[in-house]
N, C-alpha and C positions, 0 to 999 in steps of 0.2 A: 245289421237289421235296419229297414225301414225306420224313416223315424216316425214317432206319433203324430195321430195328426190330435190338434186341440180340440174342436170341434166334432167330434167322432158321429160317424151316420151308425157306422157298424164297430161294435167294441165288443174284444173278444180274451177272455182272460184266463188262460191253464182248461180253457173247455176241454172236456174227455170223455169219451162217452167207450165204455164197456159190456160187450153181450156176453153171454152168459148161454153158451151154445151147449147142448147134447151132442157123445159121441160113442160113439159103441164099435166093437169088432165085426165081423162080416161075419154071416152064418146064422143059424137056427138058435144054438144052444147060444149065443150073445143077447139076439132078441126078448130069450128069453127071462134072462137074466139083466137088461133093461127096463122089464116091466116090474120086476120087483124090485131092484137098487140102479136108479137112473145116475148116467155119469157125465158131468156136464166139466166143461172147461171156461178159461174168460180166454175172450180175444178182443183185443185193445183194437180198437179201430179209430179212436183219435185220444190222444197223447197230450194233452197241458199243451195246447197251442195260445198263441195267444198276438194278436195282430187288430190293428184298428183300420178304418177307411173311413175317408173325408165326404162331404156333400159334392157328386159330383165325379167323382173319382171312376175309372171303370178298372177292373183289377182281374187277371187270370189269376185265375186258380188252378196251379196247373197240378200233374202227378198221375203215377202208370192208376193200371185197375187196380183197385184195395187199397190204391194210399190214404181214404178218408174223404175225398172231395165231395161226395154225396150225402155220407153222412152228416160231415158240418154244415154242408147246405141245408139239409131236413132240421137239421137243431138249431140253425138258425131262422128257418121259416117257422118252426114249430112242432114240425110232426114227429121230432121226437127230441123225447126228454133226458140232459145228459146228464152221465157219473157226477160228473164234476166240473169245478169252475163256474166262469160268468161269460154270459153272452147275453148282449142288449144292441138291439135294432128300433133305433129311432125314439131310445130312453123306453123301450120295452120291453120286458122278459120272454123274448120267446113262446118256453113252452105255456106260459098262460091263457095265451091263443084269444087276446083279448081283440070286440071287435074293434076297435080304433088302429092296433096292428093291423088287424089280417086286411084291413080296408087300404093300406098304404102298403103293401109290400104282394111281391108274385113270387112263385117256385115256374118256371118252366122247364121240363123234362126232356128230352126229344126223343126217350122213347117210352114216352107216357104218351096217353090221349085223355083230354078233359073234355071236349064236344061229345054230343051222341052221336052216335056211329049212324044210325037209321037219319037223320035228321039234315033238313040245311042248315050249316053252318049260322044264318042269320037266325035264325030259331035258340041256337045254342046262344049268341050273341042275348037275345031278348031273357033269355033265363039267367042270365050272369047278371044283366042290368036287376032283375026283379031282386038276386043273394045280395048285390052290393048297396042296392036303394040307390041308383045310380039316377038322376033326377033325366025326364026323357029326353029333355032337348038337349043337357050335355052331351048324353050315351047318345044320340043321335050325331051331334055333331064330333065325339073323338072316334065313333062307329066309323063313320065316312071319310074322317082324316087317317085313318091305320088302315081302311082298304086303299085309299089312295097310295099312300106310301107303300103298300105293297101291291098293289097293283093287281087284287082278286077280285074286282068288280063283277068278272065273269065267275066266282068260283063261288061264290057264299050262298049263291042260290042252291044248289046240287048239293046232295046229301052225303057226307062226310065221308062215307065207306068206296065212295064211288074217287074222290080224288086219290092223286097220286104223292106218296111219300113228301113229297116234296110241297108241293100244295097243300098237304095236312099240317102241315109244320107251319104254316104262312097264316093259316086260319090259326089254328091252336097260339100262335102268338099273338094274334089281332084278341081273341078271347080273353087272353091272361092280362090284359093290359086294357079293354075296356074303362077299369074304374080308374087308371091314370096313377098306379103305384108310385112312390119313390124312390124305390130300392127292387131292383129286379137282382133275381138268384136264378141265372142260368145254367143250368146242367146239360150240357152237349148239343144245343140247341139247333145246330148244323149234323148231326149225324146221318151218315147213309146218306147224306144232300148230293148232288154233282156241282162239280165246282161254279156251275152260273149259278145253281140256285144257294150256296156256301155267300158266295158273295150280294146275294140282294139281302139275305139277312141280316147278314155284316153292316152292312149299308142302314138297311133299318136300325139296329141298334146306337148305331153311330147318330144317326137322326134322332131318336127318340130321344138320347141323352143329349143331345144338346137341343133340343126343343124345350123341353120337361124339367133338366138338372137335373135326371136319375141319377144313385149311385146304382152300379154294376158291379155284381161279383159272377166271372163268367169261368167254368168250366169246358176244356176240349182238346180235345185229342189232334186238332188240327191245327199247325202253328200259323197258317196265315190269316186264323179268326186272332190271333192272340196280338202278333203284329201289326193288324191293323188299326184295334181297336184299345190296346193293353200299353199305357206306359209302366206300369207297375206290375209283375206277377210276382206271387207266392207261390213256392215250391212246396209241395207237400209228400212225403215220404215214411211207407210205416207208422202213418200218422203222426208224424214228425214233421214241421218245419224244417228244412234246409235253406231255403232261402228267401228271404223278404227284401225287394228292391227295385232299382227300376230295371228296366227290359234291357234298356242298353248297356249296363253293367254287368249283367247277368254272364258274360261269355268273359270279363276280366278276371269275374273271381275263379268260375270253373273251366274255363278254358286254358289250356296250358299251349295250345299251339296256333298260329295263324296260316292262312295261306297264300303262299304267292303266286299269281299267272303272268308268265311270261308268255311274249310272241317273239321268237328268234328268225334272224333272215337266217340261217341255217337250223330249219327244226328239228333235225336230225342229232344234233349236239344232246351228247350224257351229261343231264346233268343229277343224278344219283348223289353225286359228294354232296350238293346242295342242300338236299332234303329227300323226304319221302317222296317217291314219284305217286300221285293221286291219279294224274290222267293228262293223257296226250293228245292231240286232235289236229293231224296236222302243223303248224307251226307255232301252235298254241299248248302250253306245259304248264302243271297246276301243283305244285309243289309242298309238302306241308312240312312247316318250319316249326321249330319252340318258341316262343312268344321273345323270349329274352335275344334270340340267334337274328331275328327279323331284320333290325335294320344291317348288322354285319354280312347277310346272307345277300338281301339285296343290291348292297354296295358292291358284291364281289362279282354277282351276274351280267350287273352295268359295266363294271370294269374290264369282266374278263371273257363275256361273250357278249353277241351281235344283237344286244335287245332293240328289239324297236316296240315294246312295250311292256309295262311293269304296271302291275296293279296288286298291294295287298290289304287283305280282307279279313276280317274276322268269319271264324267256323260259322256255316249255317245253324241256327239258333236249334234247329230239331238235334243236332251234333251236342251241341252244351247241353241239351235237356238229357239227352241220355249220360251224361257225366254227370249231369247231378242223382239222378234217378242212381248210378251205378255207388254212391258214396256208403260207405260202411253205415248199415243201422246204429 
């Protein structure tokens, strides 16, 4: 595990939270008999986790659909209140919903919308300043410094319904972040994006946090938001931690194989005894070895065929996530 940090922005201790779902059989005569003996079930959707994060810090939170990543974000913004445990943001309880929290901290959603749809963008801007009591001339000048950095000068005019996915996303984060948070809770914030627009947000959060010293708890399905911006993820599964640590470790613990690419002056050469064959291209061969076989495997290629290049690499990081995702509940 991760170690503690002393100073914790985000402390999170055996939090759990439990629904309490209806379910019934298909058909008429089920219906029926729901309305007079209703049958409900519990599904754990987060499990005694328990992880801290520093001032500062920016942290994937990673894990498939259902592992929990949503919900501990809502219980830790607040909007909902859990079974059990402790969770405290910024020496505050959460579900309290007290204003001095909710004035330091953002939920961003990416497939929520918080602007009015009918409305421009700066209209929705001028109504966040009036909830937050944001004084005008700060809200005027972090207004203009987060259109800047994201570069919607042209867009905050036009009314909301009218931009495109992508551009709704670039305002909706300029809104969330008016009163100058310092602890943003991103939930997919790149979703449905195209990879330039994946990257100008990346870009912004990366800015914001070291402008600011946000801490970052960042939710996605896409690993090159995670890599860019995540020296640290937590894996979450079945609501279960599996793993808390940094990124670059992440493929020692679960990874059990490397790979090696060779360029052969004969690329024609079997080399099958050596490893798994992954992929060929010409005189270039991609190999996948056991982690422990690597350097004996490599030794024997140099030796015994016509390398005129060796390079070995650890599994692409989306390869280890699904080994971790694949681990017994």
């Amino acid at each position: 595990m991760f170690r503690l940090v002393s100073e914790s922005i985000v402390h999170v201790s055996g939090l759990t939270k439990v629904f309490n779902v209806p379910e019934r059989e298909a058909g008429l005569r089920a219906a029926a008999k729901a309305l007079v003996r209703r049958k409900t079930r519990d599904v754990h959707a987060v499990e005694a986790i328990s992880f801290d994060i520093g001032p500062g810090e920016v942290v994937g939170f990673l894990g498939p659909n259902g592992a929990g990543k949503t919900t501990t974000l809502k219980m830790l913004s607040g909007l909902l209140y859990p079974t059990g445990g402790e969770a405290r943001v910024l020496g505050h309880v959460p579900s309290r919903r007290e204003r001095d929290f909710l004035r330091r901290i953002t939920l961003v959603m990416g497939n929520r919308n918080q602007l009015q749809w009918d409305l421009p963008a700066l209209d929705s801007f001028e109504l966040n300043r009036a909830i937050y009591r944001v004084p005008r001339e700060q809200f005027r000048e972090t207004r203009d410094e987060l259109i800047e950095l994201l570069e919607i000068g042209d867009l905050v005019q036009k009314p909301v319904r009218n931009l495109s996915l992508g551009e709704r996303m670039k305002v909706e984060i300029v809104g969330a972040l008016l009163h100058l948070p310092l602890v943003l809770f991103l939930d997919e914030p790149t979703i449905g994006l195209d990879v330039t627009m994946q990257k100008r947000i990346r870009q912004f959060v990366a800015e914001y946090n070291r402008r600011h010293g946000a801490t970052v708890l960042l939710t996605s399905h896409y690993m090159a938001d995670v890599e860019a911006l995540c020296r640290r993820v937590i894996v979450i599964h079945h609501g279960r931690i599996l793993f808390d640590g940094a990124l670059s470790s992440l493929a020692d613990e679960f990874a059990a194989y490397k790979t090696i690419g060779v360029v052969l002056e004969n690329g024609a050469a079997p080399l099958e005894r050596y490893g798994e064959l992954l992929h060929r291209e010409g005189d270039r061969v991609t190999l996948r070895v056991p982690k422990a076989e690597t350097p004996r495997v490599a030794a024997l290629l140099l030796a015994e065929q016509q390398v005129l290049d060796l390079t070995i690499e650890e599994p692409p990081i989306e390869d280890v996530i699904e080994l971790v995702f694949a681990q017994p509940r």
